[in-house]
C-alpha positions as CSV (number, residue, x, y, z in Angstrom):
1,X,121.4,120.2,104.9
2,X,118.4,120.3,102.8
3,X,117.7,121.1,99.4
4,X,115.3,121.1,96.7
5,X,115.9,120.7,92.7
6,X,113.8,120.2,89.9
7,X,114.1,116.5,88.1
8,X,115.4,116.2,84.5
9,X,116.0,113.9,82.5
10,X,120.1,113.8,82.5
11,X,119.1,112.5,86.4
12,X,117.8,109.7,85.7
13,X,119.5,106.3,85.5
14,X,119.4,104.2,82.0
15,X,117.1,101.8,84.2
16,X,115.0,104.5,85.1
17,X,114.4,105.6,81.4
18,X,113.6,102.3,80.0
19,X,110.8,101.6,82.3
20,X,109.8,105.4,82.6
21,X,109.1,104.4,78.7
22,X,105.9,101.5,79.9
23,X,102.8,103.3,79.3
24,X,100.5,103.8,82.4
25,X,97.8,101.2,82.8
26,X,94.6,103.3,82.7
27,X,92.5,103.9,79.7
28,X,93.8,105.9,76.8
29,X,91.3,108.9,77.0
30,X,90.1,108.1,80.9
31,X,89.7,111.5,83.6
32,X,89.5,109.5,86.4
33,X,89.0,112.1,88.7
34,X,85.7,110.1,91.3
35,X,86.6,107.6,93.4
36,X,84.2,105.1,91.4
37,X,86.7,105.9,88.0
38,X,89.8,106.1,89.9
39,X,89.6,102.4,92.4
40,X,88.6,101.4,88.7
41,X,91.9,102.4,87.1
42,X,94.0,101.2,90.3
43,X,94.6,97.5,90.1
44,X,96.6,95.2,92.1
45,X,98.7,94.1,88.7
46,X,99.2,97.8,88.3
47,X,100.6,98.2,91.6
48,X,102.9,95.0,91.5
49,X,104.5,96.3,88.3
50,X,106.3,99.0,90.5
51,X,106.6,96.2,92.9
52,X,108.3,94.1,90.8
53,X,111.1,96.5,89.6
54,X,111.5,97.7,93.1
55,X,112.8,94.2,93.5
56,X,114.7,94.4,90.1
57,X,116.4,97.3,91.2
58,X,117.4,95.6,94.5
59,X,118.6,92.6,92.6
60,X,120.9,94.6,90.7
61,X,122.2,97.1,93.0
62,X,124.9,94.6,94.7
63,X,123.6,95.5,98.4
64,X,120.4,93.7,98.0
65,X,118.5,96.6,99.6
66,X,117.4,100.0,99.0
67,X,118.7,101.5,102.0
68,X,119.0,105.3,102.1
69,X,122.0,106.4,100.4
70,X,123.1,103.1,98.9
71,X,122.7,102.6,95.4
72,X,119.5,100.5,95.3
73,X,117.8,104.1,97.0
74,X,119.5,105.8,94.5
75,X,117.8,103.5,91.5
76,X,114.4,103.3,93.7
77,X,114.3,107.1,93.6
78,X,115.5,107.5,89.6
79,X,112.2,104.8,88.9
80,X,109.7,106.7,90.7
81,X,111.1,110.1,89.3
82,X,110.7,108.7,86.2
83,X,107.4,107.6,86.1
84,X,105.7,110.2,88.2
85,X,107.2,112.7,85.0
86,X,106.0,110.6,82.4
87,X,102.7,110.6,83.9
88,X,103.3,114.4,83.9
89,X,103.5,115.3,87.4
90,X,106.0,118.2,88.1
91,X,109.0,116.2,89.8
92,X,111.8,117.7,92.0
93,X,114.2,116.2,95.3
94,X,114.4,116.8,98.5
95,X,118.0,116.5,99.4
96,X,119.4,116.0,103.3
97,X,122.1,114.5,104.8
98,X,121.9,112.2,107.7
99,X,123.7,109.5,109.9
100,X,123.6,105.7,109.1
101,X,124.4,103.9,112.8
102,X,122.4,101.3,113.8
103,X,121.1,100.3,110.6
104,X,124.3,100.4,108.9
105,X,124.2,97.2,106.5
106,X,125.2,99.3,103.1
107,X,124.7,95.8,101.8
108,X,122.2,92.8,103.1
109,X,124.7,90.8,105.1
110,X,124.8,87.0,103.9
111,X,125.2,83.8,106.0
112,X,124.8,80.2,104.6
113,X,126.4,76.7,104.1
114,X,127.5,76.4,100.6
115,X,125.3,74.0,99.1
116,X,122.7,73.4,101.7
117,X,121.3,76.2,104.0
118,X,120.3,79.7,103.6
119,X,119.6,81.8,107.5
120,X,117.4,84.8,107.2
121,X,119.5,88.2,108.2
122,X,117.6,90.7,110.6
123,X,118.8,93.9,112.5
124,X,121.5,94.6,114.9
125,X,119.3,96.0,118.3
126,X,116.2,94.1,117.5
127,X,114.8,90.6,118.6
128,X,112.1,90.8,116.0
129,X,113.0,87.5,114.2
130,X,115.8,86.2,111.9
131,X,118.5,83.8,112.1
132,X,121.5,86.5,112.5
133,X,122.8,89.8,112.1
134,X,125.7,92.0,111.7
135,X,127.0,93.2,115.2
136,X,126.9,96.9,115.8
137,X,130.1,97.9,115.4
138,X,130.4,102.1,115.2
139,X,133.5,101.9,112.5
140,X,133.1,100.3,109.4
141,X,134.1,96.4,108.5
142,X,133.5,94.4,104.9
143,X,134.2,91.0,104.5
144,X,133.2,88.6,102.0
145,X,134.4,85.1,102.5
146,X,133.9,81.4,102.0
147,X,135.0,79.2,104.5
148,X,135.7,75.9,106.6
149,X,133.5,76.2,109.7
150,X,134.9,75.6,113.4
151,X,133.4,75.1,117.1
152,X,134.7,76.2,119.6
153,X,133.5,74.1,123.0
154,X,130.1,74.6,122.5
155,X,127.1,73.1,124.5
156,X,124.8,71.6,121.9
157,X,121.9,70.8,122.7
158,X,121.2,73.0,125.6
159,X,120.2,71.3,128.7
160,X,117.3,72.9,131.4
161,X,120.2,73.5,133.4
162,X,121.8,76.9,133.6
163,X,124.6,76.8,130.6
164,X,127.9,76.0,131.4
165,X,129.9,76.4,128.3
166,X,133.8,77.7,128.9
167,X,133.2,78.4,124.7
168,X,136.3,80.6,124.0
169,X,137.6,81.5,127.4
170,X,141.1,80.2,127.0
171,X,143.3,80.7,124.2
172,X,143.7,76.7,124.0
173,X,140.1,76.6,123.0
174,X,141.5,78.1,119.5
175,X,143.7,75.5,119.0
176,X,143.9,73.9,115.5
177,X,141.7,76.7,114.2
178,X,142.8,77.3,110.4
179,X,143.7,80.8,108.7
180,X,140.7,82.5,107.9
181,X,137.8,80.0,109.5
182,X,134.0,81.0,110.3
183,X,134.0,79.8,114.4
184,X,131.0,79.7,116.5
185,X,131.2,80.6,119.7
186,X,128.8,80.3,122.5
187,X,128.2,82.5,125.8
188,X,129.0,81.5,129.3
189,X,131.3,81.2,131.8
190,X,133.9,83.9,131.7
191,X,132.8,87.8,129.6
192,X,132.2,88.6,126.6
193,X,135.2,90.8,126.7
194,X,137.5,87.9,127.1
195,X,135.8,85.9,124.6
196,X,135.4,88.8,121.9
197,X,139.5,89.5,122.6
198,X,140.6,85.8,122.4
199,X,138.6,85.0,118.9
200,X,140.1,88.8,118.0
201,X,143.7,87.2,118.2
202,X,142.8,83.8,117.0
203,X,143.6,82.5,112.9
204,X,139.8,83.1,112.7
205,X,138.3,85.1,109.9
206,X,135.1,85.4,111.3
207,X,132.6,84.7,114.3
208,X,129.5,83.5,114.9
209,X,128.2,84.7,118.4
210,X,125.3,82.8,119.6
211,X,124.0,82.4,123.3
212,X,123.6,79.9,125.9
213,X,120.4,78.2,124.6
214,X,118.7,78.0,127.8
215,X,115.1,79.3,128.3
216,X,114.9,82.9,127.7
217,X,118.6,83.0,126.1
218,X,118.3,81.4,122.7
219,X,117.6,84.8,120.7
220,X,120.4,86.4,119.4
221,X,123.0,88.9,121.3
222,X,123.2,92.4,120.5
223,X,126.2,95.2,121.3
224,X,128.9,97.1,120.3
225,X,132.3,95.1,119.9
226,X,133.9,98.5,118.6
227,X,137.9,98.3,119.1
228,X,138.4,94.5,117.5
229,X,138.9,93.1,114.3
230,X,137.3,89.8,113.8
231,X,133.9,90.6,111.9
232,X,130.8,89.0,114.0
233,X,127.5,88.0,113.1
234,X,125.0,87.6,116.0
235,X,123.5,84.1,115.6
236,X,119.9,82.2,117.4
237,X,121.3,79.0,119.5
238,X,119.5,77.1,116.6
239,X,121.5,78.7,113.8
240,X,124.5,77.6,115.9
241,X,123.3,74.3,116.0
242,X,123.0,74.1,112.5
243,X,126.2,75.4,111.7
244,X,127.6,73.5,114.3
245,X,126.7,70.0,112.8
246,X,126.9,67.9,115.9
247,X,130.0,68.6,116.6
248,X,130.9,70.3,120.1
249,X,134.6,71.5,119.4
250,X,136.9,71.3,116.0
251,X,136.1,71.1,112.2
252,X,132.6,70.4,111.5
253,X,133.1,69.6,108.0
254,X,130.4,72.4,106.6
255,X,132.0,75.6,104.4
256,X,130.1,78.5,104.8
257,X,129.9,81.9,102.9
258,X,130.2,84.9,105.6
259,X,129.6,88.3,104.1
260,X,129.2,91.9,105.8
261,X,129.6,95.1,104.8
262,X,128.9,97.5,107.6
263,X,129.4,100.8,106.9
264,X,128.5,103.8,109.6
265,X,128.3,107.0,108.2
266,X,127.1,110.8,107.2
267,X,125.1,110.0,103.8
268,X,123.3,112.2,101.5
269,X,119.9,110.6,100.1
270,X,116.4,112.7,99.1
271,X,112.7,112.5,98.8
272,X,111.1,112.4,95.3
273,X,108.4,115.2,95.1
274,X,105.9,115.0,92.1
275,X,103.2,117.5,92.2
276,X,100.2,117.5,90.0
277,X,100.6,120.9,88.0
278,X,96.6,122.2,88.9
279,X,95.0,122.5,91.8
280,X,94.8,125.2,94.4
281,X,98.3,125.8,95.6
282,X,97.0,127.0,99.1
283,X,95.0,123.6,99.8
284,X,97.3,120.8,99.4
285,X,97.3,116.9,99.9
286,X,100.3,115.2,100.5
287,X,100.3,111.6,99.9
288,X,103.4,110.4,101.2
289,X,105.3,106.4,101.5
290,X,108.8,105.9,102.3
291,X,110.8,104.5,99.7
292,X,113.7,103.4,101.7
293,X,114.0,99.9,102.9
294,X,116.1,98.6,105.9
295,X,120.2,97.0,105.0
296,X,119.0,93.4,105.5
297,X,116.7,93.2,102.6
298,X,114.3,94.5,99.4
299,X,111.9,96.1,101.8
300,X,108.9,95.1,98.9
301,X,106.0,95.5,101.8
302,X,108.0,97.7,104.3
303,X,107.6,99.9,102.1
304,X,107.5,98.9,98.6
305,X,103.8,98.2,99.0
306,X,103.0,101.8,100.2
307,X,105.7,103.5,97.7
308,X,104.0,101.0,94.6
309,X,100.4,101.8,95.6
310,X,101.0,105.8,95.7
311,X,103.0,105.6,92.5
312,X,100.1,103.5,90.6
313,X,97.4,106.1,92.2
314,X,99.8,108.9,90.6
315,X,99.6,107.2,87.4
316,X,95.8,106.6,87.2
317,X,95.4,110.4,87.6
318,X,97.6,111.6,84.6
319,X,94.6,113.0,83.1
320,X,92.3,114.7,86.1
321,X,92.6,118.3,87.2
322,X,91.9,118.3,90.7
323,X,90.4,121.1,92.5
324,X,93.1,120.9,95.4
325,X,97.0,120.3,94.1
326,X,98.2,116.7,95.2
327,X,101.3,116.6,95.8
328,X,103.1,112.7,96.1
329,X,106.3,112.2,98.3
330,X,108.4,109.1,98.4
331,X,110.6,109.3,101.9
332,X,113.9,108.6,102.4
333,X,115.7,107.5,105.6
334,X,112.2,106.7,107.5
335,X,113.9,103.5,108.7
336,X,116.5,105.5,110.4
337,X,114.0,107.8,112.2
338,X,111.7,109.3,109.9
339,X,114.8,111.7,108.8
340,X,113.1,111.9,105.5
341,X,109.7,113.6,106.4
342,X,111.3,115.3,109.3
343,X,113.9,117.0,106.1
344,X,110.9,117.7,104.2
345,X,108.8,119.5,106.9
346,X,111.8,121.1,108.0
347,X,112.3,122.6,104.8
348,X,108.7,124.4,104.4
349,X,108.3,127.8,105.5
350,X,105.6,128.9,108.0
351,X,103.9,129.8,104.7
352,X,104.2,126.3,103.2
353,X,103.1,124.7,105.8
354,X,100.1,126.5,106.5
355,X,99.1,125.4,102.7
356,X,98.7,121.8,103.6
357,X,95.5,121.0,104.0
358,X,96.1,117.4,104.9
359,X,98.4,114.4,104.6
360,X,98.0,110.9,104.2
361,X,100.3,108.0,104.5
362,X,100.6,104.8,103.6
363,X,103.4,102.5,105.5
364,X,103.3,98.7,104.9
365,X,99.6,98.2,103.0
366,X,100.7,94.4,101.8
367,X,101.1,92.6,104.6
368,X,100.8,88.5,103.7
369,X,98.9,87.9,107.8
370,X,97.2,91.5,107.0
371,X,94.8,93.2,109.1
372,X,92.9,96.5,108.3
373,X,94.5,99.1,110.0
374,X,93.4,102.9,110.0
375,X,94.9,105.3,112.0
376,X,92.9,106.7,115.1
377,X,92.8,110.4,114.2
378,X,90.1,111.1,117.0
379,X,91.8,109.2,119.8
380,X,89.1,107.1,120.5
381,X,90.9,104.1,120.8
382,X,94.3,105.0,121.4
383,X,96.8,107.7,123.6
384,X,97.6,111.3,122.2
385,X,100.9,112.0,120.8
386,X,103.0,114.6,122.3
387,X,101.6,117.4,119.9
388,X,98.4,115.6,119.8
389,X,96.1,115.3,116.8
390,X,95.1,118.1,114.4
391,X,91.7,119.3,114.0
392,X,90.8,117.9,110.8
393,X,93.0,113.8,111.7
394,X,89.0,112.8,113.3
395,X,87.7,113.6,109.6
396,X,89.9,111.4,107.4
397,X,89.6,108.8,109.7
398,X,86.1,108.9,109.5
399,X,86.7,108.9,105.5
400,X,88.6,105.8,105.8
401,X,86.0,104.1,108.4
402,X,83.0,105.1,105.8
403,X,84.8,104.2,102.6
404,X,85.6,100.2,104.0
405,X,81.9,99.8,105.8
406,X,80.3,100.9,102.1
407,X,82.7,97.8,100.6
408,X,81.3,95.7,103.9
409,X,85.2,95.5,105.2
410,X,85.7,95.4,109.3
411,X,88.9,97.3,110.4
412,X,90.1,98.7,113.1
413,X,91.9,101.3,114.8
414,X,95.9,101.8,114.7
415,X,97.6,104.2,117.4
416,X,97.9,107.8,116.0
417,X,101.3,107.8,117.7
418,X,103.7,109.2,114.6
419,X,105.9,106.4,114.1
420,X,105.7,106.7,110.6
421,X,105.9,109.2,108.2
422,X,103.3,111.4,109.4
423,X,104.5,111.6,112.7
424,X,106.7,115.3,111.9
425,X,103.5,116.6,109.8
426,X,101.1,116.8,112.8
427,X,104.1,118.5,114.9
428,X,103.7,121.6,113.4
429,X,99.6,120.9,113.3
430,X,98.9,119.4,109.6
431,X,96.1,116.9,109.8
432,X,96.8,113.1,108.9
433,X,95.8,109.3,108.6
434,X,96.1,107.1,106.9
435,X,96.4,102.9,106.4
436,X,98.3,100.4,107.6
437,X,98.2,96.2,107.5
438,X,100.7,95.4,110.5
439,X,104.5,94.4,110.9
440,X,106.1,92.7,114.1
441,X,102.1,92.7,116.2
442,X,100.2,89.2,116.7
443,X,97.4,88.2,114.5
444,X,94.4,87.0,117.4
445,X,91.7,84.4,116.8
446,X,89.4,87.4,116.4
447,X,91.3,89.1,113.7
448,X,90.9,85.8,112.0
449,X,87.2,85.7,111.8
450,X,87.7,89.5,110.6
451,X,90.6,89.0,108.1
452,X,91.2,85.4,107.7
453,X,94.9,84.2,108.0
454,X,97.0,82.6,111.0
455,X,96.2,83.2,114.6
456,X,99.4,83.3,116.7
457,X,101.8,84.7,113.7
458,X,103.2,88.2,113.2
459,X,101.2,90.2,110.2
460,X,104.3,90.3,108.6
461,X,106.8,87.0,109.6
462,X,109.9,89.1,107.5
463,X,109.5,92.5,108.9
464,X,112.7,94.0,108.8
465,X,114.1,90.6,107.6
466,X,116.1,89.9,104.4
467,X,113.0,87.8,103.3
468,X,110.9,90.7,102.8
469,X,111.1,90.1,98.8
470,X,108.3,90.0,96.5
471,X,106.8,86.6,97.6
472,X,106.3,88.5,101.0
473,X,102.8,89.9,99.9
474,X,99.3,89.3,100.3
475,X,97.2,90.9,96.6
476,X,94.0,90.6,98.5
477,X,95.3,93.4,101.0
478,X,97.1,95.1,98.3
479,X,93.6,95.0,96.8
480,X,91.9,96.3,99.1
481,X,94.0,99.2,100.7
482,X,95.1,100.6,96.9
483,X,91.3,101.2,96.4
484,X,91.0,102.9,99.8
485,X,94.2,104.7,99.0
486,X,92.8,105.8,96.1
487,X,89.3,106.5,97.0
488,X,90.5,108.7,99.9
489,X,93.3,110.8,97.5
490,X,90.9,111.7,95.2
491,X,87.8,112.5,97.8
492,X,90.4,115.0,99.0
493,X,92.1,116.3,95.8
494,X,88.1,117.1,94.6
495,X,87.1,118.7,98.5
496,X,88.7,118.7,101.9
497,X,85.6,120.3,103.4
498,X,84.9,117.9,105.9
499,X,89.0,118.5,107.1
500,X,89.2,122.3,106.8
501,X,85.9,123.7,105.9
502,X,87.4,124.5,102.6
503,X,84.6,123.3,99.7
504,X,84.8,121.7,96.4
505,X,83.7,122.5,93.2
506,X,81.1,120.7,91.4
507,X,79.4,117.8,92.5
508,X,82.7,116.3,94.7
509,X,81.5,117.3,98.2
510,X,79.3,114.6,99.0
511,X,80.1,112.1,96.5
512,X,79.4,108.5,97.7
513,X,81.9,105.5,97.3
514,X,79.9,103.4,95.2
515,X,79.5,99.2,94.9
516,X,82.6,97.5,96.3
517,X,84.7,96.5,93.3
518,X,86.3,93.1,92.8
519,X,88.1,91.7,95.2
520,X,91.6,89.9,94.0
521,X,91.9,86.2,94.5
522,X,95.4,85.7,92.9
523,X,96.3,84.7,95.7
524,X,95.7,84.1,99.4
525,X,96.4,86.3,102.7
């Protein structure tokens, strides 16, 4: 289902009012409509105000996230709405429904031992780092409790040899177990059917699942446990081990907090729209971030750093009337399969389409082990998607490669291969590019020497982790791609001739970058 409404003011949240109220940053009587004026008026204190309530609002929603169609999406979308009207853009939704499976923490799921140790959640299905997650489980289960923690025969430390834990394969192994304990349990031996079933009709209130902790099997396990009761987080063999305090089999005098609320489901979330009210309505840019972030966490680089930098580029062009409409769209449900941009281009007419002249995107710009990433809209450096790249994708590259070598920034390419938001605009044949500064990839020695930062680390160490808060961001790259961001929006508001043939007015066809401006050094990479 899709639909579209204007924005009022009786939608928006009490929240969303108050900081609606915050005055935009640039100067009182500034028409920043070059890209000189404009990467001027863009700063990276600018951008981390919309940062820092994006994190506010995740705080306060109860889930800890801003996952589509819990209430911390909900606030997200009120704040943007808000401000993207104040700064007198015309604001509507985008309204869908879709499915919540796999990603179906409504609320950040919590594991830790009271009064010592915090783990770091991740995602059921993926081995991209964390200390635990919920397990999949296609029927909802909460639980929120604080409890003694038991072991159940484990084998801890692991040896080289193959594991031989019997962990949970006889109903004596639950023996002693009291009413309502957190036990870890440990792979080997007999299935995990008979394991999963035993716990299931144990005292237990909850599991910890871990594996054997033998080379290769140390990461945490991943499936569907659909049909029993006993609410299980997937654990690493070093989580275990913690939890496990030395002890092999019995009490091991640690309480823990256990909390899950997994909730599967048909949800109904939507894209914030804000259009600028000129501009020729047959040559449009859309510049588009998802606002959504995954159950597990705040999501304040992926994507609070692209939704932020697009909001504070809206806000820095209150006053310009640009020769092409712009038109900004926060996504919804990209995490679940770009359901957010696929709703939105499935909701255009043939007509609609065929006014969009170009779109850019902006998915994780804030990454603390950045690199600078720019989508390969020729193909030079990477495959073809299936529907290939639109005539026009070669040209804002090229925007993006000339912009960074006149600031005397390397980059490099990024596949063109629509995994983000982009991905369901060149389907239908709308050019697109765009920036990126890397999530679960490996920083090399020779990205070092380009970018600085760690060789051997992941760009970002808490993609899709529940540490992806607001200490999770390097300013220098939040510097640095805002200004590009912003240099490229406006180049294309003022002419998209180099993407469609279609020329500017005035003096905006040709118009240089300019001297590099002032790189942050709040802090680090």
């Amino acid at each position: 289902m899709h639909r579209s409404r204007l924005v009022g003011g009786a939608l928006l949240t009490c929240f969303a009012l108050v900081v609606a109220a915050v005055p935009v940053t640039s100067e009182p009587n500034s028409n920043n409509n070059n890209s000189q004026k404009l990467r001027r008026a863009v700063t990276v204190e600018g951008v981390l105000e919309h940062e820092r309530a994006l994190q506010a609002i995740s705080d306060a929603s109860g889930g800890a996230n801003r996952l589509a169609g819990a209430p911390g999406y909900a606030s997200s979308a009120d704040y943007v709405a808000a401000r993207a009207a104040a700064a007198g853009f015309n604001v509507s939704e985008n309204e869908f429904e879709y499915e919540l499976d796999f990603l179906a923490d409504f609320e950040a799921p919590v594991l830790e031992i009271v009064g010592s140790t915090s783990f770091v959640a991740g995602i059921a299905g993926a081995s991209l780092g964390g200390d635990f997650g919920s397990m999949f489980k296609s029927t909802p289960y909460e639980l929120d409790i604080t409890a003694p923690v038991w072991a159940i025969d484990l084998v801890l430390p692991p040896g080289a040899a193959p594991n031989t834990s019997t962990s949970g394969c006889e109903a004596a192994d639950y023996a002693g177990v009291p009413d309502g304990a957190i036990i870890i349990v440990q792979r080997g031996t007999c299935t995990f059917a008979q394991k999963f079933t035993l716990a299931n009709a144990s005292p237990a209130g909850a599991m910890v699942f871990i594996n054997e902790g033998q080379p290769g099997r140390t990461e945490p396990l991943w499936f569907d446990f659909t049909g029993l009761d006993i609410p299980t987080f997937a654990a690493t063999v070093e989580t275990g081990t913690v939890l496990a305090n030395g002890v092999l089999s019995g009490d091991t005098g640690l309480t823990a907090r256990f909390k899950v609320d997994w909730r599967p489901g048909t949800y109904t979330t939507h894209n914030v729209v804000a259009e600028t009210k000129t501009g020729d309505p047959n040559n449009v840019i859309v510049v588009g971030a998802h606002l959504d972030s995954v159950g597990v966490g705040p999501g304040i680089n992926d994507n609070g750093s692209g939704s932020a930098t697009i909001l504070e580029i809206a806000e820095q062009m209150t006053k310009v009337k640009p020769r092409n409409k712009v038109r900004f769209i926060w996504f919804s449900a990209e995490e679940s399969g770009l359901l957010g941009s696929t709703a939105y281009v499935a909701s255009l007419s043939e007509e609609e389409r065929s006014q969009i002249a170009a779109m850019l995107n902006f998915d994780m710009v804030g990454s603390p082990n950045f690199a600078r990433f720019v989508y390969d809209g020729d193909l030079s450096d990477s495959p073809p998607p299936p529907s290939g790249a639109p005539e026009g994708s070669a040209a804002i590259e090229e925007l993006f490669l000339q912009y960074f070598a006149s600031q005397g920034l390397a980059t490099e390419p990024t596949a063109f291969d629509g995994r983000s938001d982009y991905g369901p605009f060149i389907e239908v044949g709308i050019p697109a590019g765009g920036l990126f500064t890397g999530a679960e990839g490996i920083k090399t020695a020779e990205q070092v020497g380009m970018y600085g930062g760690e060789a051997g680390e992941q760009y970002d160490q808490c993609y899709h982790l529940s540490c992806d808060d607001i200490g999770n961001l390097s300013l220098i790259a939040l510097d640095q791609m805002s200004d590009a961001a912003a240099h490229a929006t406006i180049s294309l508001a003022q002419s998209t001739q180099a993407v469609n043939g279609q020329r500017g007015k005035g003096n905006f066809n040709t118009e240089p970058a300019g001297p590099p401006a002032p790189i942050a050094t709040i802090r680090g990479s």
